[in-house]
N, C-alpha and C positions, 0 to 999 in steps of 0.2 A: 649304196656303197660309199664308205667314205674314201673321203680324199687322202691320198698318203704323199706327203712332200718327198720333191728329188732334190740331190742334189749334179750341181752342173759343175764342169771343169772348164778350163780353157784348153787353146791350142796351146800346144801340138798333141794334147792328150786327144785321143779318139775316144774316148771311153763313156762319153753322153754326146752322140748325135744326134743332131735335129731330123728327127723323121715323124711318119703319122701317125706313131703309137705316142711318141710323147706329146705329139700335140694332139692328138686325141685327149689323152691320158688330163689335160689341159683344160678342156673343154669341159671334159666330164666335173671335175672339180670348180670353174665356173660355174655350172648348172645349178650343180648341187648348192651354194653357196645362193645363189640366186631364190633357190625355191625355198631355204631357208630366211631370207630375208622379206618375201614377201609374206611369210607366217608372224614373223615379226615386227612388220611394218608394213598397212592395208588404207586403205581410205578411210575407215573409221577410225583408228587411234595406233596404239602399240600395243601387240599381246606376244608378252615371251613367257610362256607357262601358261596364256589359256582356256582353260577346259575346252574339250573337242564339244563340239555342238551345241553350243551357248552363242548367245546373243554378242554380239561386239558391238558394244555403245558409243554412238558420236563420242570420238572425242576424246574414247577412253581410255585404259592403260588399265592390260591385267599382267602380272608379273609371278612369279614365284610357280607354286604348282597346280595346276586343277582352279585356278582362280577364277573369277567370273565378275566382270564389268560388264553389265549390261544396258546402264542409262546413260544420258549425256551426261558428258564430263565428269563420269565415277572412275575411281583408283579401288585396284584391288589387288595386294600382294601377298608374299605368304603362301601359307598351307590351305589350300579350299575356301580361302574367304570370298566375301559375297557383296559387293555393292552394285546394288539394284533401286535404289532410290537416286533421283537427278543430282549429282554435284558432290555424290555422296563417298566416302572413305572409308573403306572395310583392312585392315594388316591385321597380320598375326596368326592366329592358330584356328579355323573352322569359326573366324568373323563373321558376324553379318548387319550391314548397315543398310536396311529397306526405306527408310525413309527420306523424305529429300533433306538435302545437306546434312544426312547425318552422318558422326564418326565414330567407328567402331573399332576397338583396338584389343590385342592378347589375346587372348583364352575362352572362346568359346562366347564371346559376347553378342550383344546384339543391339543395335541402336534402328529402332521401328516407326517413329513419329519423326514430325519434321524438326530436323534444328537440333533434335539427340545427339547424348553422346554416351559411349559406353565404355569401361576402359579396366582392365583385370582380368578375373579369371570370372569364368559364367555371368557375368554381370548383364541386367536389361535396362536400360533407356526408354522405356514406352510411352512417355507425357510429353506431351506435344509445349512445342513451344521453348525449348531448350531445357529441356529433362539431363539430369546429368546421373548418372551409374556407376561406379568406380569399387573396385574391392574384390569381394570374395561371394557370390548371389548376390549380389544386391539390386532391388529392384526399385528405381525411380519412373514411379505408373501416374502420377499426379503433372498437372502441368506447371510446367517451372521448378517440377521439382528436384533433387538433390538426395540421392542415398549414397551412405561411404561406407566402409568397412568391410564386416561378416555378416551375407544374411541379413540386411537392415533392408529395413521397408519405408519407401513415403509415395504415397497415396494420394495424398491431399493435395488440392493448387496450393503453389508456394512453399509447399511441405519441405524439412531438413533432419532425413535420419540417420543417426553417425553411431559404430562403435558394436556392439554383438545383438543381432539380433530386434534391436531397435524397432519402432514402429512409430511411423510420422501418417496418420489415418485424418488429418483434416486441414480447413484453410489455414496457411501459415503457421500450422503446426509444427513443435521440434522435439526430438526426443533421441536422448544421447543417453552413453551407457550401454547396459547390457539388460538386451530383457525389457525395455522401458515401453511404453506408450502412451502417444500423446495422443486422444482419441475428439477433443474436443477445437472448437473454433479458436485460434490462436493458443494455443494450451501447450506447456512445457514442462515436458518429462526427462530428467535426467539420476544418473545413481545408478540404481540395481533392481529390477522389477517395479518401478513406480510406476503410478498409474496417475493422467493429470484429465482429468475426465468431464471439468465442469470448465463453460467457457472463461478465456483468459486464466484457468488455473498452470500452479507452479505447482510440482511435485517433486522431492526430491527425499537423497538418501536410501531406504536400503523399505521396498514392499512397502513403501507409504502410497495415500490413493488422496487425492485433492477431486472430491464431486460435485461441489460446489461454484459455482460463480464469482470469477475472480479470488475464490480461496489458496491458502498455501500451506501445503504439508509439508513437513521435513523431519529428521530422524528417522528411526523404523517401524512397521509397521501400527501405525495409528488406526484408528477405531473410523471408519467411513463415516462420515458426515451425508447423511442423506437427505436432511431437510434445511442444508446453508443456514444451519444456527451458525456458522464458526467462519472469521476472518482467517485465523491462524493457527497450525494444529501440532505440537508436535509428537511424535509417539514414541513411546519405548517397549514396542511388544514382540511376541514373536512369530513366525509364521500360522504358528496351530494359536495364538491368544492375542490376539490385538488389544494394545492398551495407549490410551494417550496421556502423559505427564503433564502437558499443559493446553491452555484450548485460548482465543479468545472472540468472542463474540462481535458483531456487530454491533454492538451497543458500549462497547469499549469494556465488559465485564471479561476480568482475568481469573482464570481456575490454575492450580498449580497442585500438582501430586504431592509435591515435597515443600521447601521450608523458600521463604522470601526474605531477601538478609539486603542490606539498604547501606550505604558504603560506608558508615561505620561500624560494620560487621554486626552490626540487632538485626535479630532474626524475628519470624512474628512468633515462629514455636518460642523461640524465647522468652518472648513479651509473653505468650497466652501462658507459661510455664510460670510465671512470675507472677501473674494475674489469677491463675487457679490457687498457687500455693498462698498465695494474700487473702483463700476466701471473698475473693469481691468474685461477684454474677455479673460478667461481663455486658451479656447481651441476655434480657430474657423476654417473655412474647408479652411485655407489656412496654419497655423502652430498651433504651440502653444505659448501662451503668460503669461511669470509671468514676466513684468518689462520689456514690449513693449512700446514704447515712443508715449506718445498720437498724433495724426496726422499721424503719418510716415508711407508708404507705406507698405506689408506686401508679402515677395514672396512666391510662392507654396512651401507648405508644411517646411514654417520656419520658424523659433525657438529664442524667444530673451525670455531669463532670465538674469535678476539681476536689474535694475534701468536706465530707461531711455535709454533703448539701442535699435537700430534698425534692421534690418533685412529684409533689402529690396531684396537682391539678392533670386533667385529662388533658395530653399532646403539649404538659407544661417541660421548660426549659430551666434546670437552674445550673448554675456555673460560678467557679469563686472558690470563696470559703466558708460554712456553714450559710448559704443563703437559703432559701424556700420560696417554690415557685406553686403556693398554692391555689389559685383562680387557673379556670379552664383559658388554658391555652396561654397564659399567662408568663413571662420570664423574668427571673430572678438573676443579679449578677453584681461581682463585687464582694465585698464582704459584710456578711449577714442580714442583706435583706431581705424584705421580704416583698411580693409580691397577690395582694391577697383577689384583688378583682381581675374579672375579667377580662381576658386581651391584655389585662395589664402587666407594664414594663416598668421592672425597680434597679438603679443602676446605684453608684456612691458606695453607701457606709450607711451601717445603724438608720435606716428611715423609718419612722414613721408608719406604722401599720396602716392600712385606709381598711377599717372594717366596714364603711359604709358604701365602697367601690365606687366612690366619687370620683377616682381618679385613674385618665390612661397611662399617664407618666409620671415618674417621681423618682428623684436624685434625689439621696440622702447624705448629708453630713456629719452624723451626729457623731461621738467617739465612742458610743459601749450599746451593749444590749441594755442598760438602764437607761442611757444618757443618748436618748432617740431624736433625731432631727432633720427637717427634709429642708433642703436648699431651694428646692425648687417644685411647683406643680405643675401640673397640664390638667383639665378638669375635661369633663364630658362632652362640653359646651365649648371647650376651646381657649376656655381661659387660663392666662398663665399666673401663676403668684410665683415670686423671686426674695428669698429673704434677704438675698443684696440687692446692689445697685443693676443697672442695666444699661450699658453702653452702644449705642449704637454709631457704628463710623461709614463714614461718607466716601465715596469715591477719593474725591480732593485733599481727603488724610484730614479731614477734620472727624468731631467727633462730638455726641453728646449724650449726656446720662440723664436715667428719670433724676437721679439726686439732684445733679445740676440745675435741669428744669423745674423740680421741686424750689428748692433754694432760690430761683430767680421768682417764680411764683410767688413766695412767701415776700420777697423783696418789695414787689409791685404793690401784695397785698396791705401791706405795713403803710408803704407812702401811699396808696389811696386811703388809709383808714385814719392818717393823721390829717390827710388835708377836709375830710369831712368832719374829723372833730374841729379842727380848726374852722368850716362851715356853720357846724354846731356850733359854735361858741357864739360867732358873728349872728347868728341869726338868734342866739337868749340877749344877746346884747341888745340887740336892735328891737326884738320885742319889749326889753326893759324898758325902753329911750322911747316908745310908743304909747306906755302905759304913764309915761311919767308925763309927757304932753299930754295928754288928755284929763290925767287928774289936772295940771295948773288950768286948764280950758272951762274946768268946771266950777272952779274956787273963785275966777274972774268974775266968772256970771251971777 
């Protein structure tokens, strides 16, 4: 029965006397208040709200309605929430926090490993070691791990999955977005359905997939990479046609769908537009050709740049204008040389043909295709011929030339060839002065 308050008057009013119905009436109201507080305060904790035939935990405190604190030192408030793991904190709406020191908060959550925490509407906590939950489903099942939003999942130790649907499935994996997963070791997925599948890959944008190893996709839907040809992928396809606009490889090789323009707006379609319409064969399966001389033969795999120059010799090089790199393997360069032997290299002007391939080296000076002349040789053997001088300088900033040496040479030689004529002389004389004694020696006798 509950208590119903009186009220009392004073004298001289008779009209509330002290008898044993009101101090019964007293009593009863004591009791009652008594056997209520002993529900609410027991040797194991405070329970105001909870549940009839449940556990009361050292220590604990269940509050609200039908709650249940079952372990030491758990808090449980609210609608039907549940803390039954040690230390542990369940509020809110049909909470439950089982695990030790876990906290469970809102709508229907649940924090189940030690150190969870759960927090939103249906949200789980289950990875041990401070797993955290927060959102709308979301489930952090990975330890250490982190799910937020709608529906997102991390799985993985260390895992961090945020935003719709998400999916964080391995070691410090991340994967934000909608629809995303990051399925590999350290791998990050973000955008709209990506997918980062190869360890340490990046995926990103709109059904791009990164399968590779440390690869990164970005744009849309690009073309799977299954055998890690590719560092870098972008795609522009669509859900039903996957297509990739650019790719590039490990080896530093770039593919591009469309045009490459270079920041003063030259394009290469430009250039190859300009190069078709000029009739030059840019590239064909014997060299390459910018400023191949129309007609002239062409040798494996070589190479004539600048104007009118050839490159007949096999894996020959000519560059310039009008030069010719005919010996195998040979390079022409400068204007109009020629290069005719082997290995060899013609650099200058107008040189000198070597039809006899005497020579690895040779600068030409001459001034015409008539008026031919080489400055300088290198021969087979290592010898150099110079048709000038040749200076060589010294640390100390001195310096000296074959001419000079010449010219002191020719010096030396001059005064030694006078002072033996001058010996010459002295010695007909003295023979003279010998014969003329001996004739008087003879005339005596």
């Amino acid at each position: 029965m509950a208590y119903v308050k009186q009220n009392w008057t004073d004298r001289p009013s008779k009209t509330t006397p002290i008898n044993a119905a009101r101090l019964n009436h007293m009593e009863e109201g004591i009791y009652e208040a008594s056997q209520g507080s002993s529900d609410l305060f027991n040797a194991n904790g405070i329970g105001f709200g909870r549940k009839d035939g449940t556990t009361a935990g050292d220590k604990s405190t269940a509050e609200g309605f039908n709650t249940t604190a079952s372990d030491s030192y758990t808090h449980a408030e609210g609608y039907q929430s549940v803390a039954s793991g040690i230390s542990s904190h369940a509020e809110g709406y049909n909470t439950e926090a089982s695990g030790y020191y876990t906290h469970a908060e809102g709508y229907g959550t649940k924090a189940t490993e030690q150190g969870a925490h759960a927090e939103g509407n249906s949200t789980e906590a289950s990875g041990s070691d401070g797993s955290h939950a927060e959102g709308y489903k979301t489930k952090a099942s990975g330890s250490n791990s982190h799910a937020e939003g709608r529906e997102t999942v991390a799985s993985g130790f260390y895992s961090h999955s945020e935003g719709y649907q998400s999916k964080a499935q391995n070691y410090s994996a991340h994967a934000e977005g909608q629809k995303t997963t990051a399925s590999a070791y350290y791998s990050h997925a973000e955008g709209e359905e990506t997918v980062a599948s190869g360890y340490d890959s990046h995926a990103e944008g709109r059904g791009t997939i990164a399968n590779g190893e440390c690869q990164h996709a970005q744009g849309k839907y690009n073309v799977e990479d299954t055998t890690n040809t590719y560092a870098h992928i972008v795609g522009n396809g669509t859900s039903a046609e996957r297509k990739n606009i650019h790719t590039l490889d490990w080896n530093g090789n770039a593919v591009f769908a469309g045009d490459v323009t270079n920041g003063d707006g030259v394009s290469l379609n430009q250039l190859k537009s300009q190069i078709e319409s000029s009739g030059i064969d840019l590239y064909t399966s014997t060299g390459i050709n910018v400023g191949r001389k129309s007609g002239t033969s062409s040798g494996i795999r070589s190479s004539a740049i600048g104007i009118e120059n050839e490159a007949s010799g096999d894996y020959s090089y000519a560059e310039g204008t009008n030069t010719k790199a005919k010996g195998y393997a040979s390079h022409a360069e400068g204007i109009e040389t020629i290069a005719n032997g082997r290995g060899q290299h013609a650099g200058g002007r107008y040189n000198v043909e070597d039809t006899q391939g005497q020579y690895l080296f040779i600068i030409g000076n001459g001034t015409s295709g008539t008026e031919r002349k080489n400055a300088m040789t290198l021969d087979l053997s290592g010898n150099g011929t110079f048709d000038g001088n040749v200076i060589c300088k010294h640390q100390d900033g001195s310096q000296i030339s074959m001419v000079g040496m010449k010219s002191q040479m020719d010096g030396q030689y001059n005064s030694l060839s006078g002072g033996l004529t001058q010996i010459s002389q002295a010695l007909s004389a003295l023979t003279e002065r010998v014969a003329a004694l001996e004739g008087n020696t003879e005339t005596t006798s």
